[in-house]
C-alpha positions as CSV (number, residue, x, y, z in Angstrom):
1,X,6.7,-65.2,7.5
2,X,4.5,-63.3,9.4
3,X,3.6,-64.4,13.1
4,X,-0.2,-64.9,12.6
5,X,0.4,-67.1,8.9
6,X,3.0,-69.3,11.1
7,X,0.8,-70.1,13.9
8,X,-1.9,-70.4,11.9
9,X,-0.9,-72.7,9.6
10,X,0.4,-74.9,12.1
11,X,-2.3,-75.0,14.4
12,X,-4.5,-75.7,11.6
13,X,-2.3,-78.3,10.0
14,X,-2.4,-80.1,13.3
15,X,-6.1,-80.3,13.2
16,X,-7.3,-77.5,15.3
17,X,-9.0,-73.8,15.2
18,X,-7.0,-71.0,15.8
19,X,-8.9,-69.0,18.2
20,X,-6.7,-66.3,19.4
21,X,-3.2,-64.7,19.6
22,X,-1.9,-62.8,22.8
23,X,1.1,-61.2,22.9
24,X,2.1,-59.1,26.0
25,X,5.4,-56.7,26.7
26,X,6.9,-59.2,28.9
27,X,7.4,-61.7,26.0
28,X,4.4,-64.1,26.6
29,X,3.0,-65.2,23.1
30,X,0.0,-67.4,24.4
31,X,-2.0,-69.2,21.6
32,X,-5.7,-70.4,22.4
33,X,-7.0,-73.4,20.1
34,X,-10.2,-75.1,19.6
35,X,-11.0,-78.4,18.1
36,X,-13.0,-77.9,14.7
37,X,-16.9,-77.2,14.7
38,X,-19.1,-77.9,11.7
39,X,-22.9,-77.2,11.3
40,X,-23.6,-81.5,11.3
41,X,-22.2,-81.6,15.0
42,X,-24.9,-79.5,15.9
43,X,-26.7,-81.5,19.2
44,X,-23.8,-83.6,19.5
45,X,-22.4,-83.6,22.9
46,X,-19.1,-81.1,23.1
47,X,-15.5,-82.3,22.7
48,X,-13.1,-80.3,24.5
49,X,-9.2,-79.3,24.3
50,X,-7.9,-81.3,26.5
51,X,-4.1,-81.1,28.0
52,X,-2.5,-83.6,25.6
53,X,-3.9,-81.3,22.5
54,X,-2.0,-78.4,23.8
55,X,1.3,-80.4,24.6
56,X,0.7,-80.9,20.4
57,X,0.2,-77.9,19.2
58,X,3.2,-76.4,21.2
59,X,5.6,-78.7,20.5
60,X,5.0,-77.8,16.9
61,X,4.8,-74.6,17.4
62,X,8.3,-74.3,19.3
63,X,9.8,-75.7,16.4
64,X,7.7,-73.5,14.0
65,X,8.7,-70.1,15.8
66,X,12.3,-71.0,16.1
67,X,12.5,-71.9,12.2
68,X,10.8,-68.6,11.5
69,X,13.0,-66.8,13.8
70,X,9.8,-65.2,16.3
71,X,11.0,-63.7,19.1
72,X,9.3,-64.4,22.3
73,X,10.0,-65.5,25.9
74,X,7.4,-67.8,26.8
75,X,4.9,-69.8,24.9
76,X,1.7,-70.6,26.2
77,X,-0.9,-73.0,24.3
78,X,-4.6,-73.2,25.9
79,X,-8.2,-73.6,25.3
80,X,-10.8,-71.4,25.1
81,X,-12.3,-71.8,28.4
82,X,-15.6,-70.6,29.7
83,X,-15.4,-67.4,28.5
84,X,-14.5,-68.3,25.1
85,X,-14.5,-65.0,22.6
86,X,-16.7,-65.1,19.6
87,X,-15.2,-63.8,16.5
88,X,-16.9,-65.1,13.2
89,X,-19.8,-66.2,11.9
90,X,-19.5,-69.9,12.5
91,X,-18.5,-69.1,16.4
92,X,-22.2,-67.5,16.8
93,X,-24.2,-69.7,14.9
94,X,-22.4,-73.1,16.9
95,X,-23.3,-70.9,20.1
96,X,-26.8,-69.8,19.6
97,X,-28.8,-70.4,22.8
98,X,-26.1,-70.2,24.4
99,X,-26.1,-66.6,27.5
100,X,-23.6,-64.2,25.6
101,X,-22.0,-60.9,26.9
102,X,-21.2,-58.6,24.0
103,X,-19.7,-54.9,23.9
104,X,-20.7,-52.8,21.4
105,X,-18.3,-50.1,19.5
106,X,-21.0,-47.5,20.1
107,X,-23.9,-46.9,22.6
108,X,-26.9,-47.8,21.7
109,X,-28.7,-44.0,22.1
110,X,-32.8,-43.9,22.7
111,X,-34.1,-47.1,22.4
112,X,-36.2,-49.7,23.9
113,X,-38.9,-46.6,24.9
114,X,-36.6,-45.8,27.4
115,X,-36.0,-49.1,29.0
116,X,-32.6,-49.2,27.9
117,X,-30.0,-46.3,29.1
118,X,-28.7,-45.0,26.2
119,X,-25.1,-44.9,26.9
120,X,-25.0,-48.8,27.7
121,X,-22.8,-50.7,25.3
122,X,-22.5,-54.2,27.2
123,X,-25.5,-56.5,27.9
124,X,-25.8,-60.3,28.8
125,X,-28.5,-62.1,27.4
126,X,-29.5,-65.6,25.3
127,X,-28.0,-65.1,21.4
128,X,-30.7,-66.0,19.1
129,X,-30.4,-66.2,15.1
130,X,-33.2,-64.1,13.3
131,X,-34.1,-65.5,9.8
132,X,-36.2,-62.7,7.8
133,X,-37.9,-63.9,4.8
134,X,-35.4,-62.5,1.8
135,X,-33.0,-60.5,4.2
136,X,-29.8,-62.4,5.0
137,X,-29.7,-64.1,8.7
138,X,-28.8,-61.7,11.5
139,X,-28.2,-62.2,15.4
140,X,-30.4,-60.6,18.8
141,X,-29.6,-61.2,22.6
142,X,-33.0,-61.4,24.6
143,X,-32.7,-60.7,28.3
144,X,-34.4,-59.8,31.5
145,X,-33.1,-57.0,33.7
146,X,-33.9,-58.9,36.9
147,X,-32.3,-57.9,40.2
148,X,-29.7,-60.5,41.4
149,X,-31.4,-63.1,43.5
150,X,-29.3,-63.4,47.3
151,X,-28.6,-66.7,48.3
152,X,-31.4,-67.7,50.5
153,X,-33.3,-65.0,49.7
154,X,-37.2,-65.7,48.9
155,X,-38.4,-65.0,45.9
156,X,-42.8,-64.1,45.8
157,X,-44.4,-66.4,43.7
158,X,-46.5,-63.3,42.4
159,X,-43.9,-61.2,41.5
160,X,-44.0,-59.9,38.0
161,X,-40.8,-60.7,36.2
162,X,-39.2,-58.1,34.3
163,X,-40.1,-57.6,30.6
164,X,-38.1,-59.0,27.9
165,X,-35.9,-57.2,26.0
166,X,-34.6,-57.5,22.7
167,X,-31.0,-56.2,21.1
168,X,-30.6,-57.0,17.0
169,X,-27.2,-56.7,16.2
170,X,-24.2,-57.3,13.2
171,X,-20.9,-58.6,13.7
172,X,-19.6,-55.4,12.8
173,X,-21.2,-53.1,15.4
174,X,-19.6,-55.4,18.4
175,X,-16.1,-54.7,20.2
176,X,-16.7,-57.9,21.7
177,X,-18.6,-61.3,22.6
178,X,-18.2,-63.7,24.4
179,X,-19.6,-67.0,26.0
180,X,-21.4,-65.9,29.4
181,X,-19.0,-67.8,32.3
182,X,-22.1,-69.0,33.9
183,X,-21.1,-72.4,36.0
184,X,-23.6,-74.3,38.2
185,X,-21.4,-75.3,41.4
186,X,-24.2,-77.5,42.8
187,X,-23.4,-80.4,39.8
188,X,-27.5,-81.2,39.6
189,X,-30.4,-80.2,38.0
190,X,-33.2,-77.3,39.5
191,X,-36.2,-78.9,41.1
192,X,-38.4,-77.5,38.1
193,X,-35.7,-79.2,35.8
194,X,-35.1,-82.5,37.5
195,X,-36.8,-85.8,35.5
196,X,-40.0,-86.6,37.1
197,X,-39.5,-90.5,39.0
């Protein structure tokens, strides 16, 4: 049986998502999993992997490689984490509004009127789901080009932010997305986003 059937029939029999398969030359076969997503948890607070699912899944999956005779060195079972890649349909519509980075297979050429170099493949921006009355659904990132803020630095009041910009896209012209690792170290709100006492 072929090494992507066997892992991924075990990791979904176990309960899980099979997000991803590494293998590298030096015999590491690492395995990320995901608990399951459906449309109704939608605004439901997130579940994570936690380190008792992986102990699970690879347990099962020691004994599921050595039955199918897989050769490998090391197995390593994890979750997504913060950079988590997005590879089907389901992945993008459970993550819309969510800051994105995506790669795409070609550059994008003149666009934008020029506000857009037209050798960049790779932009960072909010993914948003664009519904067009009798055209199926399709995805855009929106984004500013703002220069990077320094810490401490004082930002005028009167500036004029950047404009936005816009990128439609289909699964099939992206190398690859994935979740924005964006992490807030300070552990509370912004003063504009703090509840009023």
């Amino acid at each position: 049986m072929a090494l992507q059937q066997t892992v991924e029939q075990t990791v979904t029999g176990l309960g899980y998502d099979l997000v991803e398969i590494e293998r590298s030359a030096s015999g590491l076969l690492r395995i990320t999993i995901d608990l399951p997503w459906s449309p109704e948890a939608a605004g439901q607070p997130p579940v994570y992997v936690n380190v008792e699912d992986c102990e699970k899944v690879t347990r099962q999956l020691q004994f599921a490689l050595e039955v199918d005779d897989v050769d490998y060195r090391r197995l390593e079972v994890s979750s997504p984490g913060l950079d988590r890649p997005l590879r089907h349909e389901q992945d993008f519509i459970r993550f819309a509004g969510e800051i994105i980075d995506i790669t795409l297979k070609a550059p994008l050429g003149a666009a934008a009127g020029g506000l857009v170099s037209g050798n960049r493949k790779k932009f960072r921006g909010t993914l948003e789901r664009v519904e067009a009355e009798g055209a199926a659904p399709s995805w855009q990132i929106v984004w500013r080009d703002e220069p990077a803020v320094k810490p401490g630095q004082k930002v005028s009041k009167k500036r004029i932010p950047a404009p936005l910009q816009v990128l439609g896209f289909t699964l099939d012209e992206l190398r690859d997305a994935r979740l924005a690792p964006i992490v807030d170290f300070k552990g509370r709100a912004s003063a504009k986003e703090a509840p009023s006492a």
